[in-house]
VOMAR-807756 format. One record per residue (C-alpha): x negated, y, z negated; residue in one letter. Coordinates in steps of 0.001 Angstrom, whole numbers, plus 524288, in hexadecimal, padded with zeros to 5 digits. Each point is the difference from the previous one (the first is absolute). Layout:
XYZa
...
//
This chain:
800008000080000x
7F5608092E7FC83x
7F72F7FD8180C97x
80CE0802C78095Bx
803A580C1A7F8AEx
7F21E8027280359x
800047FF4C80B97x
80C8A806498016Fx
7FC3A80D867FA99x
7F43B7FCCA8093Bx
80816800E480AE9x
808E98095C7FCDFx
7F4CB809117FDDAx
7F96F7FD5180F54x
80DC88025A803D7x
802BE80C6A7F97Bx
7F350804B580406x
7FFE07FD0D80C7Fx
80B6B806B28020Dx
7FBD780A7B7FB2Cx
7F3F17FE768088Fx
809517FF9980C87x
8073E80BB37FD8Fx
7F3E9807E97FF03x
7FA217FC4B80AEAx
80B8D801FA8084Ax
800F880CBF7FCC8x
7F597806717FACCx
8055680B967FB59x
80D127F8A77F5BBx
80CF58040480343x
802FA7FD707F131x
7FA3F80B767F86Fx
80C8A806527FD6Cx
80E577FEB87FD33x
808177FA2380748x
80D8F8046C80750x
809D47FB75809BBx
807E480A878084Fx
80E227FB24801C6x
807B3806E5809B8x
80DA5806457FA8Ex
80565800FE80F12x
7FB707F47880328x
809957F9A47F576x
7F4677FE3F7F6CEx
7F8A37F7A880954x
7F0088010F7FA20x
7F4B7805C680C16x
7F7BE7F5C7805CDx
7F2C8802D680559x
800F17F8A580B94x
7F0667FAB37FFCFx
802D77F7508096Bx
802B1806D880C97x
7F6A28048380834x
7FB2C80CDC80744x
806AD80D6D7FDC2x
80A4B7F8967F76Dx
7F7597F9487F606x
8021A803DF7F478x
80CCC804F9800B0x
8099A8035F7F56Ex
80C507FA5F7FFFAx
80E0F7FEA27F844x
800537F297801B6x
7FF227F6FD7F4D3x
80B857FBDC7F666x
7FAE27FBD27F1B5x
809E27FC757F536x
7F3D7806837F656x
7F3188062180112x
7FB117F2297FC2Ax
801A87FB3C80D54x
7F8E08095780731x
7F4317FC4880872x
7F41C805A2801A6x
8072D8088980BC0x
806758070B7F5C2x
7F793805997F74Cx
7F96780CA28005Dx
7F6E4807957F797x
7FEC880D5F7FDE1x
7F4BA8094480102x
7FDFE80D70801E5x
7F3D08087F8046Ax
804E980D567FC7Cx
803347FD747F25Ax
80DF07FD14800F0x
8043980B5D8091Ax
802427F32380925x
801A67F1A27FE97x
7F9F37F60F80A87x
806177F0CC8011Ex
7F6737F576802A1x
8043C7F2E5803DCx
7FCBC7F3D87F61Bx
8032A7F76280DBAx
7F28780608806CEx
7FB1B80AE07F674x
8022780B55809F1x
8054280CBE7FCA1x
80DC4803758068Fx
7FF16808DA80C22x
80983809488058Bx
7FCC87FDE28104Fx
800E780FE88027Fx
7FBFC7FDA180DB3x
8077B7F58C8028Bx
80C588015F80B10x
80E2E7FCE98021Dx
807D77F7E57F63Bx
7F19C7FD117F94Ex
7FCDF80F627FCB0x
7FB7B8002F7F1C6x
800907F1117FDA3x
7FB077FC6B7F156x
7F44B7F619800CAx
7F83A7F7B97F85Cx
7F2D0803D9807B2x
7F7BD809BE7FBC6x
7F4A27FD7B7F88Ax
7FF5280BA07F8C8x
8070880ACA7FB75x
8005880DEA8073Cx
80AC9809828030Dx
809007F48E80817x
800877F6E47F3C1x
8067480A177F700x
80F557FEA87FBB0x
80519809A67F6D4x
809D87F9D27F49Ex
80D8A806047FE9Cx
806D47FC677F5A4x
80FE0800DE80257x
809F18020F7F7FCx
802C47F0F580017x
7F35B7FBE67FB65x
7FB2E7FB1180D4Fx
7F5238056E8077Ax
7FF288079D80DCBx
7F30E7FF2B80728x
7FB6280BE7807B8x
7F3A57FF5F80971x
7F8F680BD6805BBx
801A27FCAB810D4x
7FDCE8080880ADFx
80BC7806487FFCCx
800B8802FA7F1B1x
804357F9907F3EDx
8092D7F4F080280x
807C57F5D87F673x
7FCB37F10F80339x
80BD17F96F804FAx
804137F1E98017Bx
803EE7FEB380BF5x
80CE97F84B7FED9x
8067E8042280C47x
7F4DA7F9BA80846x
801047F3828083Dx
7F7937F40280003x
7F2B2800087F9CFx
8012080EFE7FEF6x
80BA27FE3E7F70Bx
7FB39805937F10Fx
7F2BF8038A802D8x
7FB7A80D257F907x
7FF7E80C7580694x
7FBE780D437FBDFx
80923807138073Ex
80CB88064F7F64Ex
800E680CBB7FCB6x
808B07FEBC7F4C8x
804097F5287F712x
80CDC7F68B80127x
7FEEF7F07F7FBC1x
7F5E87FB4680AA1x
7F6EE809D07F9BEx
800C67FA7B7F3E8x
7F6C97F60B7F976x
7FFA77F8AD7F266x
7F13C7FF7F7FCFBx
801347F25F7F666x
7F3207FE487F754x
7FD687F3717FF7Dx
7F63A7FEA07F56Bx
7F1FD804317FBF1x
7F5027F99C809C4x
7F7597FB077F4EAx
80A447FA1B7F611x
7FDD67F16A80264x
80B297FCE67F94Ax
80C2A805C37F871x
7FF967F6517F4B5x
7F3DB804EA7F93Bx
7F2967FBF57FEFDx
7FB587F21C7FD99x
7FCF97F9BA7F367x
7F218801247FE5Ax
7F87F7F2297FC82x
8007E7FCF47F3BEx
7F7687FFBE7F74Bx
7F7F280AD380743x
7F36C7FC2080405x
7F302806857FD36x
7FCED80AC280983x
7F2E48081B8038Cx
8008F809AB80A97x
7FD2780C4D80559x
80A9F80A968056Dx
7FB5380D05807C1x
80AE580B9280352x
7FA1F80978807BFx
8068880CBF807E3x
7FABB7FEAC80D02x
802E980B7C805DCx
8034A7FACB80DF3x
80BC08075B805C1x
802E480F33800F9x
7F60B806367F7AFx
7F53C8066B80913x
7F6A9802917F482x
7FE0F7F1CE7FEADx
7F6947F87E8087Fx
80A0A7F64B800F8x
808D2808F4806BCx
808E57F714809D2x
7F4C77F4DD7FF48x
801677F2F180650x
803D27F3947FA1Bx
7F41E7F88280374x
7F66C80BEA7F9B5x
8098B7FFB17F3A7x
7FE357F2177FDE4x
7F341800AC800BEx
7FF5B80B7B7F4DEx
809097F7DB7F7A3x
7F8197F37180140x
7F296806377FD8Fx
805C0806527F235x
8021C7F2DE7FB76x
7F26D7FB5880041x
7F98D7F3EC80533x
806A37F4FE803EAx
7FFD47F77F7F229x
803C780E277FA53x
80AA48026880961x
805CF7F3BF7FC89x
801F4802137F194x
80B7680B49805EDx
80CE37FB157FAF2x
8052E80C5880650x
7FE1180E5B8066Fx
8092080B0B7FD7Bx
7FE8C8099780CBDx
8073980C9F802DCx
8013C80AA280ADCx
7FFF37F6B380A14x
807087FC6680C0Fx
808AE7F1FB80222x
7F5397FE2580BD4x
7F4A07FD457F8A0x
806797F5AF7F710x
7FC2E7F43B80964x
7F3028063D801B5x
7FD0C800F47F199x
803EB7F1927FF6Ex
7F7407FBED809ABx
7F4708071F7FA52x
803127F7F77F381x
7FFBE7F36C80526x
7F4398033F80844x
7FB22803FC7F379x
802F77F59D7F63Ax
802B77F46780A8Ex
80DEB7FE9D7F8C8x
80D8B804B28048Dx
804F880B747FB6Cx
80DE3806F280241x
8027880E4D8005Ex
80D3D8062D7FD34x
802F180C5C80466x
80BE0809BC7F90Bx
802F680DA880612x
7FF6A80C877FAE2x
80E5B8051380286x
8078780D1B802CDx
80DF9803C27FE88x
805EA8024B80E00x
8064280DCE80190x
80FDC7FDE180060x
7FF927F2097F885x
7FC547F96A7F444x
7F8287F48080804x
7F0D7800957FDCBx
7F6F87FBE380BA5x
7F0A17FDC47FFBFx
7F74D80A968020Cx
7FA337FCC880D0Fx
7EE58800C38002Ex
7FA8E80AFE80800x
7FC4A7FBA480DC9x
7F3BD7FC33804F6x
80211805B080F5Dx
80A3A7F5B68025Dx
7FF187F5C37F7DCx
80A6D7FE017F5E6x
7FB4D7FD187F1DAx
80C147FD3C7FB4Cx
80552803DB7F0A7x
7F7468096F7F6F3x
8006C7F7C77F21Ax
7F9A57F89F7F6B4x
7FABA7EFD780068x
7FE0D7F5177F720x
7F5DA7F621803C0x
7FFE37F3587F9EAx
7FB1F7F16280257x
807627F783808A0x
806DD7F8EE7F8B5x
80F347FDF07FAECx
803DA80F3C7FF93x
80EDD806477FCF0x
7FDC98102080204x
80A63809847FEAAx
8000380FC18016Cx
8049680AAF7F8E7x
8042C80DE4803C0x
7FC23806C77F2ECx
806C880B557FC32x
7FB7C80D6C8079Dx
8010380DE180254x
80D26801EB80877x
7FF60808F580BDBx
8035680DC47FB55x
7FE3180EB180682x
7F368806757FA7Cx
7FB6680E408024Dx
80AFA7FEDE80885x
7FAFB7F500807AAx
807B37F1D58011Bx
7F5C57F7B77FAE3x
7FFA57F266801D7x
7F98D7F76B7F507x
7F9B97F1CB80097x
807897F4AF7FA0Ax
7F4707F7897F8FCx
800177F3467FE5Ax
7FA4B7F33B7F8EDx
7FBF37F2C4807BFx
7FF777F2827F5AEx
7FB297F30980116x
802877F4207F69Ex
7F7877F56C801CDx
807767F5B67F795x
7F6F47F2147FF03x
7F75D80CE17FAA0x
807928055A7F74Ax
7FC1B80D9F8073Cx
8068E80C2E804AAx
7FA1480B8D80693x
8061C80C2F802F7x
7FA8780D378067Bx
8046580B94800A2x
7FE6880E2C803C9x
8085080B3C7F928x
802CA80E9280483x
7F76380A21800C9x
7FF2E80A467F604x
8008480B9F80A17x
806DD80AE27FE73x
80B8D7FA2A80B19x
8002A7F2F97FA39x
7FEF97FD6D7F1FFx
7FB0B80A677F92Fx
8041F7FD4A7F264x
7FD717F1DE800BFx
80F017FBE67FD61x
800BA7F69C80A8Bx
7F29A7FB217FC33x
804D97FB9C7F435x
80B927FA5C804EBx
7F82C7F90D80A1Ax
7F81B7F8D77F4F1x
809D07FCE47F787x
806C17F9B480B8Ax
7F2507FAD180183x
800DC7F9D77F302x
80B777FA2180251x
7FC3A7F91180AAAx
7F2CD7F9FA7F8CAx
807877FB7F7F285x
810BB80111800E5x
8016C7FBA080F48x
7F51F7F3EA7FDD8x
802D67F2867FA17x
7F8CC7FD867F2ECx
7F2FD7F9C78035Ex
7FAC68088480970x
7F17A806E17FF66x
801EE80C00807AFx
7F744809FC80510x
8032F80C768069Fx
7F87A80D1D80458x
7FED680A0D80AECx
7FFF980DBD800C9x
80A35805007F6BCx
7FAFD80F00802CCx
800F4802077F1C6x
7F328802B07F6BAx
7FF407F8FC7F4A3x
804B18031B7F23Ax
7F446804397F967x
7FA09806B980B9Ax
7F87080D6F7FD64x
805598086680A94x
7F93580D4280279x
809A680C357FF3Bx
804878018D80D19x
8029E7F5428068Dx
80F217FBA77FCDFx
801657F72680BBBx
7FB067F4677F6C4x
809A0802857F4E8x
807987FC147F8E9x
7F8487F60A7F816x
80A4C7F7F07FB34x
803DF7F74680D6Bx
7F70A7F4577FDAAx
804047FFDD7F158x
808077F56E800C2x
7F7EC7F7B780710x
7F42D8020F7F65Cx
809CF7FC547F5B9x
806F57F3D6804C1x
7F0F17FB0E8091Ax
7F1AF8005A7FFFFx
7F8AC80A0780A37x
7F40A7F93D805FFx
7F93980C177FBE8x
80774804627F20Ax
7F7DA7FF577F513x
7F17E804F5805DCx
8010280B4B7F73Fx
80508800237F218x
8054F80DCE7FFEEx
804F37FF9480BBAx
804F27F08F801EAx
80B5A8006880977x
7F7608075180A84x
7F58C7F8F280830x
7F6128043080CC6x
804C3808CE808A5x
805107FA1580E30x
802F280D0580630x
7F54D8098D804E3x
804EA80E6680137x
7F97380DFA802F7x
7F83C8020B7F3B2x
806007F3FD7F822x
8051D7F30F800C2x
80B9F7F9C07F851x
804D07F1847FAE6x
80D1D7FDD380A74x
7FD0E7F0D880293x
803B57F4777F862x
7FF537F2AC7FB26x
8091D7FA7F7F596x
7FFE97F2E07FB22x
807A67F84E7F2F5x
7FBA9805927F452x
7FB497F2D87FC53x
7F7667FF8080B70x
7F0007FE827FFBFx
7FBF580ABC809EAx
7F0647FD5E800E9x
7FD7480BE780A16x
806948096380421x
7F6F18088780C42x
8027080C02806B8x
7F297803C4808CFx
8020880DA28054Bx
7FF387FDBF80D11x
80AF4802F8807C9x
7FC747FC5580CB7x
806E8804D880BA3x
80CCD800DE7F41Cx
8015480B727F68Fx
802767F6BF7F49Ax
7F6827F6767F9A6x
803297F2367FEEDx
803C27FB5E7F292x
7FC007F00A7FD68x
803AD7F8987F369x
7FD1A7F0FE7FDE3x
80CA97F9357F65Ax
7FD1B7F5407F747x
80CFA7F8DB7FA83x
//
């Protein structure tokens, strides 16, 4: 009995991986770094839009008011959309989980095929942006900027044959085939909705090392990393971890400011590294779409014409059994300031449970304290208190969890010079300090719940980055060398002993 349910978890661990495996590979940037939503068509007598993958030429790709579903739960891959937006919520962009292209309105396009939506592009420029409008019945109208103005996407009921439903951009006001139902159908990283997984039991002895470091690899043109490749990143990421026997004591790497591209890269540079499989999850960094309450994934700055995909956060761990799940944490709502709409970034948190470890990891990356975002640090707070949640009410008994990032929040007992009050307040990390052990707490005695700095600035540096482990936990080094590299944060590294 023992040797077959061996060889059982055997197998169903080459079979989840190599799934995994396939669906990389296929596409290499993942359609699944996002939420995910179905469009069902109110004039089409609630029939859900298709992306027709399957045909060919100028009609590949098309979207359609086609397919009947009793619930969501029947939906294909067809379907479902995700949301993005490159202007900060001003627009929203659909991309197709069928072939992971972003939806096209065909401005050039003639006849009874002017403004056709399609599943096509691979990126996202001026033809891939829908405005939301919310009606007074809850469902949605979708407007797209064509060559003859603004126009409202219509199904296309009254066609014949194969053009009958299709989408058009082509109304100039709203009635029922201008109306849409945008259905969420569920978080992209939540493996399941039952909770996690029992962890083995009793927990077995553990001694690893975790990293978290802010990579600095999307927008910011101060960084050397600005809009860097995947392979270059992977490369940087390896090389922090050390030789190859060092490199394989990493139970798991916290990474933010990067872009849903580089996540397969970053895994391959692992393995390379450490000859063992590794799996990278990817979570989005979110905004609030003007007109709605739907959030889509902040799309990565462009590299010419290559799409990078989401701006986020990712979790690297070990192959090995995994269940991960996301979190939108609590953030700054859009609001006018100066008299300016401003439009804030919904953060977010990315765990792992590794159960036959008894193991969870989580990263994370809260607001900014800037003067637009989170100046007073309330959200901050609510962020890690959610964040607390998460590592001790949300998780089964039995668990060892460690979580870090950049929480953009100094330290407790920091000594902060007179003028700077971007790094207050003081009191965010509190309750972490109080309920978990800092890698780095404890160095000095009258200052204990502060640690090396991980943020160089003009004339200073501050403490922003983080690893927290069980207060139980043995943590036998805890690093930060100040060497940024092409980032502008230095990497923090802690080894766990439980």
């Amino acid at each position: 009995m023992s040797r077959l349910a061996a060889l059982c978890t055997a197998l169903f661990a080459v079979i989840a991986v190599s799934a995994v495996q396939a669906h990389a590979e296929a596409r290499p940037v993942p359609v699944a770094a996002s939420d995910k939503y179905a469009l069902r068509s109110v004039g089409a007598g609630d029939l859900y839009v298709s992306a027709e993958v399957v045909n060919s030429g100028d009609r590949e790709g098309m979207l359609r008011a086609r397919k009947f579903a009793s619930s969501p739960d029947a939906l294909g891959s067809w379907e479902k959309f995700t949301l993005h937006t490159h202007d900060k919520g001003w627009t929203a962009t659909l991309r197709s989980e069928a072939n992971g292209n972003y939806v096209t309105t065909e401005r050039n396009d003639t006849g009874t095929h002017k403004n056709l939506l399609r599943a096509r592009s691979t990126n996202v420029g001026e033809w891939e942006e829908l405005h939301l409008e919310k009606q007074s019945d809850g469902t949605y109208a979708l407007k797209a900027w064509t060559n003859d103005g603004y126009k409202y996407v219509t199904a296309e009921m009254q066609d014949p044959g194969d053009d009958n439903g299709l989408l058009r951009a082509r109304a100039d006001s709203v009635g029922s085939w201008q109306k849409f139902e945008l259905v969420f159908l569920g978080e992209e990283n939540a493996s399941d909705e039952g909770g996690r997984p029992s962890p083995a039991s009793p927990a077995p002895a553990a001694d690893f090392r975790v990293m978290s470091w802010n990579v600095c690899a999307n927008n910011n043109d101060k960084c050397d990393n600005f809009q860097v490749g995947g392979t270059d990143l992977g490369r940087q990421v390896a090389d922090r971890l050390g030789s190859t026997e060092e490199a394989k004591q990493y139970r798991a790497l916290f990474l933010q400011e990067l872009c849903e591209s580089h996540a397969k890269a970053i895994e391959q540079a692992l393995e390379a590294r450490t000859g063992t499989g590794w799996d990278v999850r990817f979570a989005p960094i979110k905004y609030t779409i003007d007109g709605s309450s739907s959030k889509a994934a902040k799309t990565c700055n462009k590299t010419g014409s290559e799409d990078r995909g989401a701006y986020g956060i990712a979790l690297a761990v070990p192959d090995s059994n995994v269940w991960y799940t996301s979190y939108d944490l609590p953030s700054p709502q859009n609001k006018t300031i100066g008299g300016t709409w401003t439009r804030m970034e919904q953060r977010t948190a990315l765990c792992a449970v590794l159960p036959a470890q008894a193991l969870q990891f989580c990263a994370v990356h809260f607001s900014s304290g800037g003067a637009t975002e989170d100046p007073d640090g309330d959200k901050r707070k609510e962020q890690s208190t959610l964040l607390q949640n998460i590592v001790h009410s949300y998780t089964p008994a039995g668990y060892r969890t460690v979580y870090g990032g950049d929480f953009n929040s100094v330290p407790p007992d920091s000594v902060l010079p007179p003028a700077p009050v971007l790094d207050k307040p003081l009191d965010v990390m509190t309750s972490a300090y109080a309920a978990d052990k800092e890698c780095d707490e404890g160095r000095s005695s009258t200052q204990p719940r502060d640690g090396l700095d991980t943020k160089p600035l003009d004339g200073r540096s501050i403490k922003i980055d983080y690893l927290f482990g069980p207060s139980f936990a043995t943590i036998s080094r805890c690093d930060v060398i100040a060497d940024a590299g092409k980032s502008d944060h230095y990497p923090i590294k802690a080894r766990f002993q439980f």
